[in-house]
C-alpha positions as CSV (number, residue, x, y, z in Angstrom):
1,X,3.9,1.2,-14.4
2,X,3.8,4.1,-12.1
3,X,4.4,2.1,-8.8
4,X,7.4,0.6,-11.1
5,X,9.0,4.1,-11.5
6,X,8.4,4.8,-7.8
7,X,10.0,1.9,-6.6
8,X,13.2,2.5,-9.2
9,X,13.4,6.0,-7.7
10,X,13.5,4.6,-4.0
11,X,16.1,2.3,-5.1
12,X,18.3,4.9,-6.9
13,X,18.0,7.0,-3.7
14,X,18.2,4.2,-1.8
15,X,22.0,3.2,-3.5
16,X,23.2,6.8,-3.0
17,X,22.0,7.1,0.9
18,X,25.0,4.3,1.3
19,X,26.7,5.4,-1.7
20,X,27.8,9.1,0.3
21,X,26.8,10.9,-2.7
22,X,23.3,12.1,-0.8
23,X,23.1,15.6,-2.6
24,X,21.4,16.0,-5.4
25,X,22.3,15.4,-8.7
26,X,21.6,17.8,-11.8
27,X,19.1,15.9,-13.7
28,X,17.1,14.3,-11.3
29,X,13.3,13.9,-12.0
30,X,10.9,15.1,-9.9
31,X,10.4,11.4,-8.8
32,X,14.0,10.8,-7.8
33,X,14.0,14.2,-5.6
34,X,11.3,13.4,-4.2
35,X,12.3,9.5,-3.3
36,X,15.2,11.0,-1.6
37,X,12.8,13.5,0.4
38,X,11.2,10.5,1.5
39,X,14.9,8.5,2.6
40,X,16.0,12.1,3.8
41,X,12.7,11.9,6.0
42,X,12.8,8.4,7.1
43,X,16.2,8.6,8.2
44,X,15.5,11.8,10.7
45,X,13.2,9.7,12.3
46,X,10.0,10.7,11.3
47,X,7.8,7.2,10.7
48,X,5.2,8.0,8.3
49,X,7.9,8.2,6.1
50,X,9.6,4.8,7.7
51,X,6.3,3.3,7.1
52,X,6.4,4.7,3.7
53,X,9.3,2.7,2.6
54,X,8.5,-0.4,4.4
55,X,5.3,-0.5,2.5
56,X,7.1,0.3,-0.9
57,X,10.2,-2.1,-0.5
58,X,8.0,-5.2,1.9
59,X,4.5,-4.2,0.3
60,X,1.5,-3.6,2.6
61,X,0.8,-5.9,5.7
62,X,-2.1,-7.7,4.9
63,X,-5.5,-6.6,7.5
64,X,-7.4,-9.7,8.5
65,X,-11.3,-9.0,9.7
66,X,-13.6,-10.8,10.8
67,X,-17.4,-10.9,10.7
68,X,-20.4,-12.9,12.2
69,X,-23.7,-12.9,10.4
70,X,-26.8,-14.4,9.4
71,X,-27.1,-15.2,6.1
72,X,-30.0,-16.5,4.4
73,X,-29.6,-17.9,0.9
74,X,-31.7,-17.8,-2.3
75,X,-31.4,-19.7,-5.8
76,X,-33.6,-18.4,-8.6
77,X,-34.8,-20.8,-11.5
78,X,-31.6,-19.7,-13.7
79,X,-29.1,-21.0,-10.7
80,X,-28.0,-17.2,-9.8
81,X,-27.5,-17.6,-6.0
82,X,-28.4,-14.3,-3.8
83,X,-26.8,-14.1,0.0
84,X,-28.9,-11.8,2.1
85,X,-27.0,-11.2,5.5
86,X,-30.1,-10.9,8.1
87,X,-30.2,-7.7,10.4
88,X,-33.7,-8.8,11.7
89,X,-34.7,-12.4,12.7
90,X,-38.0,-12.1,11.3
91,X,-36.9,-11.4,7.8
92,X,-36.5,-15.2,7.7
């Protein structure tokens, strides 16, 4: 619900950046001024802000990793599988 709000705010402030009608308006929650902070922000340049919005409007750009390991697998007598990832050959 929260990240809802958020993103209405950005779009209100986002309508009024091309709207002209930039100043603030009497009424305006602490969410709104502050979404307009952030526009006010991302337009001087500054690109944690530009990231900001990106992230808000696009959503987060997805971090792939990758991993090699050794993994040595155990089934008990109830079926419950246990993965241990081997740091030591000998453990095996």
């Amino acid at each position: 619900m929260k990240g809802r709000k958020w993103r209405e705010a950005l779009h209100k402030a986002s309508v009024r950046l091309f709207d002209d009608r930039w100043p603030d308006y009497e009424g305006d929650t602490a969410l709104e001024k502050a979404a307009v902070a952030l526009f006010r922000r991302a337009v001087d340049g500054e690109v944690t802000a530009i990231k900001e919005l990106g992230d808000r409007f696009d959503g987060k750009s997805h971090q792939s990793v990758s991993v090699e390991a050794d993994v040595h697998q155990t089934v008990d007598q109830t079926g419950e599988i246990t993965l241990h990832v081997i740091t030591d050959k000998s453990d095996v």
